[in-house]
C-alpha angles and dihedrals in degrees: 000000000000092000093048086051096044090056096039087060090043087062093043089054087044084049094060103040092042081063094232114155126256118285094019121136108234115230128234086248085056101052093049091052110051121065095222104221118237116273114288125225125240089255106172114322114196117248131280141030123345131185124246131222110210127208085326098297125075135030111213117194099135132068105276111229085207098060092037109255100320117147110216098185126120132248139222113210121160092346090310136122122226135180134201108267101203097043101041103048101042077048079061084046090250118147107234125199120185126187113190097195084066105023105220134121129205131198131196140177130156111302099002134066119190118194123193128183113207096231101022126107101216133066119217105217108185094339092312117120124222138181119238119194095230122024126241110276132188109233123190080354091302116118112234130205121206102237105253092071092075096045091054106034091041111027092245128156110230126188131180110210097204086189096048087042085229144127114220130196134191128188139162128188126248104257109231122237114265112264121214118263122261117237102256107263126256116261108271134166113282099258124197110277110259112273135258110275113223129209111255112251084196124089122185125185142124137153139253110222123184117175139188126194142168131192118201103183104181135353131164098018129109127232119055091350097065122031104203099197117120117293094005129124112166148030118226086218088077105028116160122246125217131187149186127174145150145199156197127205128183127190136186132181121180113203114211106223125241093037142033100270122131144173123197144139142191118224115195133203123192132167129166091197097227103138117231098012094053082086106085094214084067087060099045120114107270090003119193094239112086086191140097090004101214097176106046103038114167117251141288071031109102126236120228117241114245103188089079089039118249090206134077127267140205121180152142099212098169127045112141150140118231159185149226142150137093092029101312131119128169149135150182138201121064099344144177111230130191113222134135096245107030113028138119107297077199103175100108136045089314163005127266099234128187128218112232140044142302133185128185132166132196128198132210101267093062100262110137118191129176156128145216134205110203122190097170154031150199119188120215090261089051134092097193134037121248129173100237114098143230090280101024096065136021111260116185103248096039141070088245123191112017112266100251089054114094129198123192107234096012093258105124132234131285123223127169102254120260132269118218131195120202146184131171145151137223118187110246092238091053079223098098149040109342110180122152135171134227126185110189117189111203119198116244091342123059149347116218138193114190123186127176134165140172143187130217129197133204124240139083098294094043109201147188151213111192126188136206148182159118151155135247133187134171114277134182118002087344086218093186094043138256119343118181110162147141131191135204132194151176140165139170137197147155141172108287094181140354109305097354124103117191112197130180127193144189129203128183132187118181116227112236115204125195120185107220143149119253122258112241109270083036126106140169119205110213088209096067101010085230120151113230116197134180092170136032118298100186095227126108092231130206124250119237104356133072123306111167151023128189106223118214086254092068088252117129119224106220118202109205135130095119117137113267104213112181094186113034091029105132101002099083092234097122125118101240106128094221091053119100140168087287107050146312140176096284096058090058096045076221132137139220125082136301146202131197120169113205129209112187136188131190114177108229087251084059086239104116123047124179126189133182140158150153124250117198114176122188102201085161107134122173090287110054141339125256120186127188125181128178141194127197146171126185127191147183146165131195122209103196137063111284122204124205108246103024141092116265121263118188149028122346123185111190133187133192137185136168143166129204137176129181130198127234097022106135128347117270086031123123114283096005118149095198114191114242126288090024124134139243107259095018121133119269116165092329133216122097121315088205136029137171129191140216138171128155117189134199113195138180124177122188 
């Protein structure tokens, strides 16, 4: 093949000094009388589109009405030469899938894979990896491939003619080996030819999960965590939780042909086995069943661990009609969305999904504009959708309403969903600048602005800066209080080595404070600066660190500003870069400013990944310090193939540990500045002075 190859592109290079026109066949005469010159290199094209001759016959720089409406023409970008990735390679009889969520391509044909990345200066041929000078790029909403990707992932000749302003490839098949003649078939009846295959409207998946975690909140610490009387061992403040739990999830989705409609759902079944406390009612907070107590077992008893959750579960969390084509996709039913502030959180048995619709479109140029209107909601530890939220009810799994709300009878609080309007832009090449915008208008609780961007250079060690920030303050009714808050945040990272990213970001969030007096039912106690409530006190509070200070005046200093997130709140899913699966900001609805520190590894066959980091958190405020520091390490590995651009088949094992400790907590804790009289054991700030963390997950998608 590379000879053939080699002596197709010498009578290319006769054909053009000989002077004869485009698309014309070059005569031996021709041939034997021209010295074809050595193979030029690209040098530097001028910009824009040029024309491609293609295996010496035809010249393609318009839109072909055979291939419907596909431009095979070359283009000159930076002194580069690109060439349509669709078109070219099915013209070599390749098959050719692109995802544009991930960018990649991937093309296969017997004996060889090429893997391309939009964005990413290498190209993977048969599981080899291999640098490019300039990455892939979609231009005009084509993907483009620079040109070297099809001479060395397909064997192809490729010469640029700087005089003829053309492009010209050459490539020649590999010729299969003879095979060895069947013996002729008995005579037999003429039968009907086979028929056509279609392609199957119809596809079917799903996933198997099966999860084990431990919790393990305090240990060798004194206060709460240990009692020291005679014969005890442990505190029920600080008992230990403990789940198993797997599921099984289905999911069907039926095309209709001649457009990009779809329908489709995913139906889940979960169950811990655990008798009486698979049933969720018998894990809700006061729950009418006396017995088996499955939340507020006795020590050295173990809690369950309701963020899985430790109950069973039955639900059809997707059922939904759909579309997608010409740069639309939406849908409406019972949905998943991808937002910063309301998405999936799906690391456990399942998905947090919305009832209601969303449409976006994006156009060629790499503008992306939408919106979503959301009525309803089921969190990852619930079987039915309700339109109370993540802190205006008290899912199992999660701490529920703030602790100065009430709410007679202990039923939350309803509110109508949220609507969100989003833009954004991503430049075409993925190597670039990247921002988008999102407004979400939360009813009765809260309005948000949300803004991120990020820049992205070229080069071996491709790195980064990203930006991010907003605003949110109480809207409507503000059902949960008074929320006045902004964020900042920044982070950088680059390949510091092959296959290892390091990353480091920043998050602050400024503290508010509002002098009041206290609304009758409410107090606030000077030796632990805590909030107790017994009515409503209309602020959005911080978890585990000071909150409040009685002036002699009789005035009351409140301590607020954290992020109120209805619907990540507690599950660890926002987009703030110093948030992991441990904590962050978010989860404390705290102030202050925050570190993490992030190592990452992803083996070249994409089947091991490693991360690790550091978390350090500042929720110190005038009246008191409050320190929180994490550790955490996150594995998987992945049995199957995977191939770059799809969706993953096959066999996970994943790993997680984590370790975090937290100042100030109790007196007599580590790292406690009690004030003075107090006692050992007393609360201070509260929460856990220590927590570790571990979850081991078996997963199987098919």
């Amino acid at each position: 093949m590379k000879f053939a190859s080699f002596f197709g592109a010498l009578a290319v290079a006769a054909l053009f000094s000989a002077g004869l026109p485009a698309g014309a066949a070059p005569s031996p005469s021709h041939v034997a009388q021209s010295a074809p010159p050595a193979p030029a290199g690209f040098g530097s094209p001028p910009s824009g589109v040029i024309p491609i001759l293609y295996n010496d016959q035809h010249v393609y720089s318009k839109p072909d009405v055979l291939k419907k409406g596909r431009v095979l023409a070359a283009l000159a970008k930076g002194g580069s030469i690109y060439v349509p990735l669709r078109s070219m390679f099915e013209q070599m009889g390749a098959a050719v899938s692109y995802d544009p969520s991930s960018r990649v391509a991937v093309i296969s044909k017997p004996g060889a894979e090429i893997v391309v990345t939009v964005g990413k200066p290498e190209v993977v041929v048969n599981g080899e990896t291999r640098p490019l000078d300039v990455p892939p790029m979609v231009y005009n909403g084509v993907v483009m491939m620079p040109v070297r990707v099809i001479s060395e992932g397909m064997g192809a000749y490729v010469l640029w003619v700087p005089d003829r302003h053309i492009v010209v490839v050459r490539y020649v098949p590999p010729t299969p080996p003879p095979a060895e003649a069947p013996p002729p078939p008995a005579p037999q009846a003429t039968v009907a030819p086979a028929p056509v295959k279609t392609k199957n409207p119809l596809t079917l998946g799903g996933y198997f999960r099966s999860y084990y975690f431990t919790r393990q909140n305090a240990s060798n610490n004194p206060g709460t965590q240990f009692n020291f009387s005679p014969g005890a061992k442990y505190n029920s403040n600080a008992v230990n939780q403990a789940s198993w739990s797997s599921a099984i999830a289905v999911k069907g989705d039926w095309n209709f042909p001649g457009g990009g409609w779809h329908v489709g759902g995913t139906y889940l079944y979960a169950n811990p086995v655990s008798g009486p406390c698979s049933v969720a009612i018998n894990h809700a907070k006061n729950a009418p069943y006396p017995s088996p107590n499955c939340v507020q077992q006795v020590p050295p008893n173990t809690n369950p661990d309701d963020t899985l959750p430790a109950f069973a579960l039955s639900t059809g969390y997707e059922a939904y009609v759909a579309y997608k084509a010409y740069g639309f996709n939406g849908a409406g039913g019972n949905i998943l969305i991808t937002t910063p502030w309301a998405n999936p959180a799906d690391t456990r048995l399942k998905p947090q999904a919305f009832e209601g619709g969303y449409l976006d479109y994006t156009a060629p140029s790499g503008w992306t504009v939408g919106g979503a209107d959301i009525l309803a909601f089921e969190g990852r530890t619930s079987s039915t959708f309700s339109r109370t939220t993540l802190l205006t009810g008290y899912p199992a799994g999660s701490n529920g309403l703030p602790s100065n709300i009430f709410v007679t009878g202990g039923n939350g609080i309803q509110t109508d969903g949220f609507t969100l309007g989003h833009a954004g832009y991503a430049d075409p090449s993925g190597i670039g600048f990247s921002a988008s915008g999102w407004f979400y208008n939360i009813a009765d609780i809260a309005n948000m602005a949300w803004f991120d961007g990020k820049y992205a250079f070229r080069g071996k060690l491709a790195p980064f800066i990203a930006m991010q920030g907003g605003w949110e303050q109480n809207s409507g009714h503000s059902v949960i209080g008074k929320i006045n808050s902004q964020v900042f945040g920044a982070q950088i990272g680059a390949n510091v080595a092959k296959n290892l990213t390091l990353s480091v970001g920043y998050d602050q969030i400024p503290w508010k404070t509002d002098s009041i007096f206290l609304p009758a039912g409410v107090a606030c106690s000077n030796s632990n600066f805590q909030v107790a409530a017994k009515a409503t006190l209309a602020y959005v509070l911080p978890l585990n660190t000071a909150q409040c200070f009685t002036n002699p005046n009789g005035r009351t200093s409140i301590y607020y500003g954290g992020w109120a997130s209805p619907y990540s709140d507690n599950t660890t899913s926002d987009p703030l870069f110093t948030t992991n699966f441990l904590q962050g900001q978010v989860d404390r609805r705290a102030p202050g400013s925050s570190w993490q520190a992030q190592l990452a590894y992803t083996s070249t066959n994409q089947k091991w990944i490693f991360l690790g980091a550091h978390a350090w958190y500042d929720y110190g405020n005038a009246l008191g310090p409050q320190n929180t520091k994490i550790w955490w390490l996150d594995g998987r590995y992945r049995f199957g193939r995977v191939s770059k651009g799809n969706p993953y088949h096959g066999l996970m094992l994943r790993y997680r540990y984590g370790e975090r400790y937290q100042s100030n907590t109790y007196c007599g804790a580590s790292a406690t500045n009690c004030l003075a009289g107090s006692s050992i054991g007393s609360t201070y700030f509260g929460g856990i002075p220590m927590f570790k963390y571990n979850r081991a997950m078996l997963e199987y998608d098919f």
